[in-house]
N, C-alpha and C positions, 0 to 999 in steps of 0.2 A: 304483390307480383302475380302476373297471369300464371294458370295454370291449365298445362295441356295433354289430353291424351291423343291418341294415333290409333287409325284403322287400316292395316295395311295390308294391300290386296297383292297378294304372293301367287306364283306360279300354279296352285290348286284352288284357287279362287274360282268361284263361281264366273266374277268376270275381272279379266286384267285391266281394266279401266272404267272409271266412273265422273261424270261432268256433275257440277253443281246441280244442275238441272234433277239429273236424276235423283242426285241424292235428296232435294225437295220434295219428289213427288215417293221417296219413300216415307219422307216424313207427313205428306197427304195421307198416304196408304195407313200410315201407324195410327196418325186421327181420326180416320174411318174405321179402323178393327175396333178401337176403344171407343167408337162411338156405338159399332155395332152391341158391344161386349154391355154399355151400358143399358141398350136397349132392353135386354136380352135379361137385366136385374133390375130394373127398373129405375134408372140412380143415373143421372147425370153424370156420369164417368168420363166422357170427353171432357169436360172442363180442369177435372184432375189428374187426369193421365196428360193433358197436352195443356198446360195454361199459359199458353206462347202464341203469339202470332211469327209469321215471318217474314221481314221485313231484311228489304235488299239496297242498301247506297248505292250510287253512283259507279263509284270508284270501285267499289267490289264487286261491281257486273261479271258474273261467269266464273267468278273466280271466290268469292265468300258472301255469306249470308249471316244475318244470325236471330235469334229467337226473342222476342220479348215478351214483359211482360207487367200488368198491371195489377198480379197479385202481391196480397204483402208479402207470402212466403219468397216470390220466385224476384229477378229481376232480368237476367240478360245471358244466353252463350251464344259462342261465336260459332259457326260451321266452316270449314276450309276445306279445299280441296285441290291438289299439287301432285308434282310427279318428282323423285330423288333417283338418282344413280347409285345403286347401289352393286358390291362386289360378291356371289356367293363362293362359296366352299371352294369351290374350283378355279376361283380367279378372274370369272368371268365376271363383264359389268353388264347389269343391263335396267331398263327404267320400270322404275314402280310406283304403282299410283298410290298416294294415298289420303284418307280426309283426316282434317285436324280440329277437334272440340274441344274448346279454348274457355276455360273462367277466366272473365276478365275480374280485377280487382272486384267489384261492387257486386257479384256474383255472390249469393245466398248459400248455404249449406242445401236447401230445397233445392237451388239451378245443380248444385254436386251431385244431389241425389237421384235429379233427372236424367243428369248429361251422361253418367253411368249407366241408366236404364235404356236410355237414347243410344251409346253407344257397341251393350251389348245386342239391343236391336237391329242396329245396322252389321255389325259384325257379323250376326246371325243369318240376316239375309244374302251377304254379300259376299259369306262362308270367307272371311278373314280373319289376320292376326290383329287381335286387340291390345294397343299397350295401353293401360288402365294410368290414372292418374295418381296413382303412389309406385309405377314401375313396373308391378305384374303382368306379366301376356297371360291374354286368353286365344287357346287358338277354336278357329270355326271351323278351319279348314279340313278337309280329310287327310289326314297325315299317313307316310309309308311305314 
């Protein structure tokens, strides 16, 4: 059975809303600092901080992506990105973005141990709540 965590961009979020798009070109940005990082020791480091390409269906245009890959350790996650209705404290509803990183079955303990580092990446940039993949939140955001 798949298995998914959630990054969800809440009213102190850096930004209330995030398109596929962007979230690629942060996973660009993440390939370039680990490219940098590897320069910088001398060590091939892109390869093993990102051993994914990104690769987008048809049917998923604008709407999911997901990561592959041709190493033994790694093989495949899913990227999503959606918006739910949700009610806060006070009763009020209102819409919230959020993206969804998804082990599909065939997904590696390496794709786990990525998509957790991938996910606190993005949470980080995007100063959101992180629901992790055994249930725990992390929050980014700046809390009152």
């Amino acid at each position: 059975m798949a298995n998914s965590a959630y990054i969800k961009l809440v009213p102190s979020s850096a930004k209330e809303t995030v398109t596929i798009d962007e979230v690629k070109e942060l996973f660009h940005y993440y390939k370039e600092i680990t490219g940098k990082t590897g320069n910088q020791v001398d060590w091939n480091y892109e390869d093993s901080a990102f051993p994914y390409e990104i690769k987008e269906k048809e049917e998923g245009k604008g709407r999911w992506f997901y990561l592959f890959s041709n190493h033994e350790r790694y093989s495949a996650i899913l990227i999503g990105a959606d918006r739910e209705t949700i009610r806060d404290e006070n009763g009020d509803e209102r819409e919230q973005t959020y993206i969804q990183v998804t082990l599909p079955e065939q997904s590696t303990f390496g794709d786990k141990g990525k998509a957790n580092e991938f996910c606190k990446f993005l949470a980080k940039k995007l100063q959101g709540e992180l629901h992790l993949f055994n249930g725990r939140v992390m929050y980014y955001y700046p809390r009152k």
